[in-house]
C-alpha positions as CSV (number, residue, x, y, z in Angstrom):
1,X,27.3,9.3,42.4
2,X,29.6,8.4,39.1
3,X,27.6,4.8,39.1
4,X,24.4,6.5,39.0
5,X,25.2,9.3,36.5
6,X,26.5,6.4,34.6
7,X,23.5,4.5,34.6
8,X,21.3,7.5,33.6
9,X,23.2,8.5,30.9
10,X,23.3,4.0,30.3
11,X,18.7,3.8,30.1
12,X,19.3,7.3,28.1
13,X,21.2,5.7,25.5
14,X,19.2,2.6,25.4
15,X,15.4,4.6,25.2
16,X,17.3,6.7,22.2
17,X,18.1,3.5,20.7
18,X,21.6,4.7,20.0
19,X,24.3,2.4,19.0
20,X,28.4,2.9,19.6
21,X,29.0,-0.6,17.9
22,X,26.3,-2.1,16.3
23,X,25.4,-2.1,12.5
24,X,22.1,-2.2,12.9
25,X,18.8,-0.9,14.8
26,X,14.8,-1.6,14.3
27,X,13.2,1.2,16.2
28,X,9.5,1.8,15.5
29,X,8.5,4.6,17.6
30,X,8.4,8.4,16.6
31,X,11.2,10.2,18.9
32,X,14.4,8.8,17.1
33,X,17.7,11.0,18.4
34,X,19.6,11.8,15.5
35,X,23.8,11.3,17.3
36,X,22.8,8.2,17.7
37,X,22.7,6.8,14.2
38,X,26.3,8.3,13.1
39,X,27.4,4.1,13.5
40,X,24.7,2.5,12.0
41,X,25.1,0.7,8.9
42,X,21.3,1.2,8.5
43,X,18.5,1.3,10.8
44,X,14.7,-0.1,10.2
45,X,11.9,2.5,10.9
46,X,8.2,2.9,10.1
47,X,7.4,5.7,7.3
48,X,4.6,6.8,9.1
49,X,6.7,7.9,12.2
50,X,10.0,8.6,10.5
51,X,10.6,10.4,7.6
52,X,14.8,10.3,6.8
53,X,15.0,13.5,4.8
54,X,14.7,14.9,8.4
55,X,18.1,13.1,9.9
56,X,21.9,13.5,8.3
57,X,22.9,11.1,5.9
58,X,25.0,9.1,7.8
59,X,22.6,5.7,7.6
60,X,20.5,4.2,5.4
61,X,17.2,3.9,6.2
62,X,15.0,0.7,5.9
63,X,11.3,0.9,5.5
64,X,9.2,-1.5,7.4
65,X,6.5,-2.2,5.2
66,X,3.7,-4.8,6.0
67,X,3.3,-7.2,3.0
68,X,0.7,-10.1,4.9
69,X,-1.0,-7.9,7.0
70,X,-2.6,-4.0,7.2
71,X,-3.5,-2.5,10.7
72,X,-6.8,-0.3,10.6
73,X,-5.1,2.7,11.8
74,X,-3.1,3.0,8.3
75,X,-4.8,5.9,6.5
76,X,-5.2,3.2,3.3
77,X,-6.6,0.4,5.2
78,X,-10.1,1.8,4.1
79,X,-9.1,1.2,0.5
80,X,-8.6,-2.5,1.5
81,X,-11.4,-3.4,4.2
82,X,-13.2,-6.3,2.3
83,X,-13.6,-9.5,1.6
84,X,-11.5,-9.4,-1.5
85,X,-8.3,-8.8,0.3
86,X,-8.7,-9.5,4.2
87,X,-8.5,-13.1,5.1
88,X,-9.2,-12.8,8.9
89,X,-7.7,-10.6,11.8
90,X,-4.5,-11.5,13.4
91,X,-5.5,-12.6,17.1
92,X,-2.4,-12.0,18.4
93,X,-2.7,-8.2,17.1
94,X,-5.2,-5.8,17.6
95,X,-6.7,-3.9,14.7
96,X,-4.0,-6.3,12.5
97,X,-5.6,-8.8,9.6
98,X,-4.1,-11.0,7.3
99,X,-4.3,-10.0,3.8
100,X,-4.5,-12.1,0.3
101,X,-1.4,-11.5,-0.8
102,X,-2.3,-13.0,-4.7
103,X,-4.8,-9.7,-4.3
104,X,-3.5,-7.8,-7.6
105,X,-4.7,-4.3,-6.4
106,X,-2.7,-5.1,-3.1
107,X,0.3,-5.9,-4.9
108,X,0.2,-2.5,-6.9
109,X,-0.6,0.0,-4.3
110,X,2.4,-1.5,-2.6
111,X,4.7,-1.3,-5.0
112,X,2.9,1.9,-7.2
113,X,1.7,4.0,-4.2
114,X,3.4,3.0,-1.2
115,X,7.2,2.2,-2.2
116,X,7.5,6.0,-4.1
117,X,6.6,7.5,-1.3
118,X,8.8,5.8,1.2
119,X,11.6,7.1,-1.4
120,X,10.7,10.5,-1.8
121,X,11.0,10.6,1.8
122,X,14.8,9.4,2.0
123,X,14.1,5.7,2.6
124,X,16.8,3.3,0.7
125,X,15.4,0.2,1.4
126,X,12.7,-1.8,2.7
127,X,12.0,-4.8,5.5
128,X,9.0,-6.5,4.4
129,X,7.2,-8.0,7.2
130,X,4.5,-10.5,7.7
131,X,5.8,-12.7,4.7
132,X,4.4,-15.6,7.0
133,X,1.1,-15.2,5.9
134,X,1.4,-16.4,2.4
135,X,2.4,-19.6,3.9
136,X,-0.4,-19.9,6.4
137,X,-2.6,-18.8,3.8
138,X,-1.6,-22.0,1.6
139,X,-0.8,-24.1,4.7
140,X,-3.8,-23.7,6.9
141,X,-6.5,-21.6,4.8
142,X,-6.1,-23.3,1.5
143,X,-5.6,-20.2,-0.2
144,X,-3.3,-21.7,-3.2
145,X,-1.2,-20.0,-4.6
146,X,-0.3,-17.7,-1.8
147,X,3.8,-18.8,-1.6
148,X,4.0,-18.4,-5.7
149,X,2.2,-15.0,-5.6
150,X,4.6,-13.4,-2.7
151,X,7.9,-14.5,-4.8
152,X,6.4,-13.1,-7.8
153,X,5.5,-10.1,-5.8
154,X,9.1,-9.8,-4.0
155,X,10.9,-10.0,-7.8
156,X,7.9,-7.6,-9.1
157,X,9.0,-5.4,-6.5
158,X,12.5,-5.9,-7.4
159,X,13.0,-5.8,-11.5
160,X,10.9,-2.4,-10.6
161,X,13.3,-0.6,-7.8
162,X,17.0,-2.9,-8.5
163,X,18.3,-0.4,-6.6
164,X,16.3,-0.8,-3.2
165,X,17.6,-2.8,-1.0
166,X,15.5,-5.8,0.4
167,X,15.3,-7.0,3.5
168,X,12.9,-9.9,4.4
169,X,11.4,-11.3,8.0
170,X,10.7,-14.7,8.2
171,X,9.2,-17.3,5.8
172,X,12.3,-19.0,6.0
173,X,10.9,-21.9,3.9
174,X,11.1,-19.5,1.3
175,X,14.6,-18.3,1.2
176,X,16.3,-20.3,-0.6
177,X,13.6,-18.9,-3.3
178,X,14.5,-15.4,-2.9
179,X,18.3,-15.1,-1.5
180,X,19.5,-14.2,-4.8
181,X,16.8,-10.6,-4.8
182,X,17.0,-10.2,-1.5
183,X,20.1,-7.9,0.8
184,X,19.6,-9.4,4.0
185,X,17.4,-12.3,5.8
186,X,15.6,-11.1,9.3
187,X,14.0,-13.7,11.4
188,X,12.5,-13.3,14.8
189,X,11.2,-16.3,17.3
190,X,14.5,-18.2,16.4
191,X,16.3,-18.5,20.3
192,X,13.3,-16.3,22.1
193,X,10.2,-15.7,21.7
194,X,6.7,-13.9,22.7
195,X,3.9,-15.4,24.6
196,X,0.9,-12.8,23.3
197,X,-1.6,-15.1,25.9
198,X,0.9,-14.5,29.0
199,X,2.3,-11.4,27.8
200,X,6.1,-13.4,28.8
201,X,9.3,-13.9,26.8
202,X,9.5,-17.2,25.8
203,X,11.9,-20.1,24.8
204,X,11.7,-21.5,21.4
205,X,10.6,-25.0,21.5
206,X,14.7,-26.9,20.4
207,X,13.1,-28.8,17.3
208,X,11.4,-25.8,15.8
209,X,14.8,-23.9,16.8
210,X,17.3,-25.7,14.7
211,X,14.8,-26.0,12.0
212,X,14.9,-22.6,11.7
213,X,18.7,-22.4,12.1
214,X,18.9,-24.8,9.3
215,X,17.2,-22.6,7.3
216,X,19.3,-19.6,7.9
217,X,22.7,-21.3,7.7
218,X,21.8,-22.6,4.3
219,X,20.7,-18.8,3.1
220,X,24.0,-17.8,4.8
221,X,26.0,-20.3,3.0
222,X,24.0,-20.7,-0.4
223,X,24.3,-16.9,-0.7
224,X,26.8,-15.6,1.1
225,X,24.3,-13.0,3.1
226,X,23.7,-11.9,6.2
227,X,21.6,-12.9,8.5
228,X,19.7,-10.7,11.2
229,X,17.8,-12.5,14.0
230,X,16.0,-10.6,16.8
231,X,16.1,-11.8,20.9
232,X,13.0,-11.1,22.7
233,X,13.9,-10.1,25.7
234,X,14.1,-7.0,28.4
235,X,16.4,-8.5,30.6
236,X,19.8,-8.4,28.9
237,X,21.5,-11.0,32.0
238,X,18.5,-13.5,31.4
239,X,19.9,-17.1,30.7
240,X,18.0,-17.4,27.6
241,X,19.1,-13.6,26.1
242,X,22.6,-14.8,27.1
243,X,22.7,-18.2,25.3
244,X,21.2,-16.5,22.8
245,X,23.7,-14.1,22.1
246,X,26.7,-17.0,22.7
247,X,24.9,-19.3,19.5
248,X,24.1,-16.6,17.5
249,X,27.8,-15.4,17.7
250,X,29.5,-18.6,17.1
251,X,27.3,-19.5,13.9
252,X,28.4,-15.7,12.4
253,X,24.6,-14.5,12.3
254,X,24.0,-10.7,14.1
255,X,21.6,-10.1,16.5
256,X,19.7,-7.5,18.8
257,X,17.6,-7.6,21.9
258,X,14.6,-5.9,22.0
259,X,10.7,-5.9,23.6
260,X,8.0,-6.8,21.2
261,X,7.0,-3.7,19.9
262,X,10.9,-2.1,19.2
263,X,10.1,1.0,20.7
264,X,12.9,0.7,23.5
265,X,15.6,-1.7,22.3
266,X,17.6,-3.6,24.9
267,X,20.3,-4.4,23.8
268,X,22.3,-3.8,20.3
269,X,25.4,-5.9,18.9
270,X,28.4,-6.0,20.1
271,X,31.3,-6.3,17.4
């Protein structure tokens, strides 16, 4: 009977994505249990399902905040359904598309419309996701331009809010561009990954791994930053998740275990 109460009170703790070690979370659903952020250093949430000026101010609050893409369920994606700004939908993601990121009316509803707002309602910070785009933009759809245009926009976005902090997913190729704006680098699909065709957690192929790695230990050491890389995984006793965790560890970069969508995260650091 003790086992079993303690592995309710165990799935409890994990589907309130609470945290008695970590300094970190990314949740993305709406039912956030406030006792569990009393550790947390800060904790990355979507502004339309969690506004901060509801919780105590224990932890900072990150922002997610889609700068390469915008999902046809936000209320402004009307403002931005045309050719002018969407490049092409995002197979992997329903309702997602990639947008033009050297779109000046893009830029400014982000930073003008969107930012204030995510401040008014506690936020202290924001994660800005989907920075790959303005590389496949240039890389793939010849949309010149693209790289330059999401710097300027990330230093825009800076010299306007200095005292936001700025944390950015991905577009490693980038970093060494941006470390000195930027709090924090995030990466996913570094050790694990996502197979959208199989719907299976995947291994990282080892060259694009430690390419990645590369990337990261140079921001690390260049800047003297964190780093923040995400496991795909549910099964926390899975080889991969658990030579995952061993790597990450010995090269100083924190981590967290999660499904795909971070509604229900898995597993969280363990310091």
């Amino acid at each position: 009977m003790e086992k079993r109460i303690t592995l309710i009170l165990f799935l409890f703790f994990l589907s309130a994505c609470s945290s008695q070690t970590s300094g970190w979370m990314i949740y993305y659903g709406k039912n956030l249990n406030a006792s569990s952020l009393s550790k947390l250093n800060f904790i990355i949430t979507d502004p339309d399902n969690i506004t901060p000026a509801s919780y105590p101010k224990t932890t900072k609050f990150i922002a997610y905040l889609s700068v390469g893409e915008i999902h046809d369920t936000r209320p402004y994606f009307v403002l931005f359904n045309n050719s002018k700004t969407i490049l092409e939908k995002n197979p992997d993601w329903d309702g997602a598309y990639r947008v033009d990121i050297r779109n000046a009316k893009w830029q400014t509803y982000l930073i003008n419309t969107l930012i204030p707002r995510f401040m008014a309602d506690g936020y202290s910070g924001l994660f800005l996701d989907t920075l790959d785009t303005a590389l496949y933009a240039e890389n793939v759809l010849n949309q010149q331009g693209s790289q330059e245009a999401l710097l300027g926009f990330i230093a825009k976005l800076h010299n306007q809010y200095p005292d936001l902090e700025i944390y950015t997913n991905n577009a490693l190729a980038l970093l060494d561009k941006m470390g000195n704006i930027i709090t924090g680098a995030v990466a996913e699909d570094v050790m694990t990954g996502y197979d959208f065709k199989n719907k299976t957690y995947t291994d990282v192929a080892r060259d694009e791994r430690e390419v990645k790695i590369r990337y990261l230990q140079s921001f690390k050491e260049r800047f003297n930053k964190p780093v923040y890389v995400v496991l795909y995984g549910t099964n926390i006793h899975s080889y991969r998740i658990q030579n995952g965790i061993r790597d990450l560890k010995k090269m100083g970069f924190h981590y967290l275990v999660s499904d795909i969508l971070f509604e229900k995260n898995v597993l969280i650091e363990d310091e």
